[in-house]
C-alpha positions as a printed Julia matrix, in Angstrom:
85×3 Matrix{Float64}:
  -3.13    8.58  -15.25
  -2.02    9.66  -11.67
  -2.1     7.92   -9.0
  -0.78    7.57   -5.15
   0.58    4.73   -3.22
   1.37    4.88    0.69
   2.84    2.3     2.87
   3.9     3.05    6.37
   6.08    0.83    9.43
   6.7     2.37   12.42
   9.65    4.76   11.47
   9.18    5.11    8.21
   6.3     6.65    5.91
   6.4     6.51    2.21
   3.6     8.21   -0.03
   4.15    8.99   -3.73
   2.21    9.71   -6.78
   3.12    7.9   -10.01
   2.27    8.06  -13.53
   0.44    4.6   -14.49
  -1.12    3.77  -17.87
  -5.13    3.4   -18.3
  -6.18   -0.4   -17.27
  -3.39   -0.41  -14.74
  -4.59   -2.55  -11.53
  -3.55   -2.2    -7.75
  -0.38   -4.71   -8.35
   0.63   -2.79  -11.69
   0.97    0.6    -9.39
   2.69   -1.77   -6.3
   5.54   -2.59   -8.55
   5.75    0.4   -10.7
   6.27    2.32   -7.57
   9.06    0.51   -6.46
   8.46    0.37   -2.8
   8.9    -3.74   -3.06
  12.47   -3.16   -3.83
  12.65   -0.22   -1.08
  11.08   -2.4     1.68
  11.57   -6.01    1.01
   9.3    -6.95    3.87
   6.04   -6.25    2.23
   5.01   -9.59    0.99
   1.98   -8.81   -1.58
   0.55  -12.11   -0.45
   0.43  -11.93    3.02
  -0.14   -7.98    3.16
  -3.78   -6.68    2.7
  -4.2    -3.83    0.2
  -6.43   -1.14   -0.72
  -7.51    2.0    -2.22
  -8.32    4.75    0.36
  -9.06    2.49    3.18
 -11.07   -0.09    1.62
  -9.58   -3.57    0.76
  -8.99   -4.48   -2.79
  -7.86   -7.42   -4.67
  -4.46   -7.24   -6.64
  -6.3    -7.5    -9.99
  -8.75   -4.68   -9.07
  -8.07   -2.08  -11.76
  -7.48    1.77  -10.33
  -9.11    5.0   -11.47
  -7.11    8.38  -12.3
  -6.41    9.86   -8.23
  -6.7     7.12   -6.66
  -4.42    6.12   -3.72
  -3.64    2.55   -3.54
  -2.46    1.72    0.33
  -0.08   -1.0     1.23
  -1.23   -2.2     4.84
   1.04   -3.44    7.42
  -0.03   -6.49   10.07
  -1.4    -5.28   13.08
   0.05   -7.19   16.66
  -2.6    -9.64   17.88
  -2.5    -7.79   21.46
  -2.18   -4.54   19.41
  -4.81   -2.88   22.25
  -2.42   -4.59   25.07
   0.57   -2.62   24.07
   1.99   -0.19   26.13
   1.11    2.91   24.51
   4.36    5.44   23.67
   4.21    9.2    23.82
């Protein structure tokens, strides 16, 4: 089946579609898709995850289209930020 991941940091935007076998789960498209290698930062554990914008668990299994999403931490003050144009 086909499916898309995304993960995004602030200069850098990554979205993909990969070829997954049936029963696959969100962590089975994570490392098929290689983006731990590509951005060694993204620590499965500590990162929330979903599939188009609504957490899921690692073991969640993914449907044919679906776009699993790698989410980055978001600054405590995020709102207190001065804002760049």
């Amino acid at each position: 089946m086909n499916v898309g991941i995304a993960y995004a940091r602030p200069n850098a935007q990554v979205w993909k579609n990969i070829e997954i076998p049936d029963g696959a789960t969100v962590m089975d498209v994570i490392e098929a898709s290689g983006l731990l290698n590509d951005f060694p930062e993204i620590d499965v554990g500590a990162n929330k995850v979903g599939i188009f914008g609504t957490i899921a668990k690692l073991d969640k299994p993914v449907k044919d289209g679906d776009r699993v999403e790698i989410y980055r931490p978001i600054h405590p003050d995020a709102e207190l930020l001065e804002k760049r144009t």
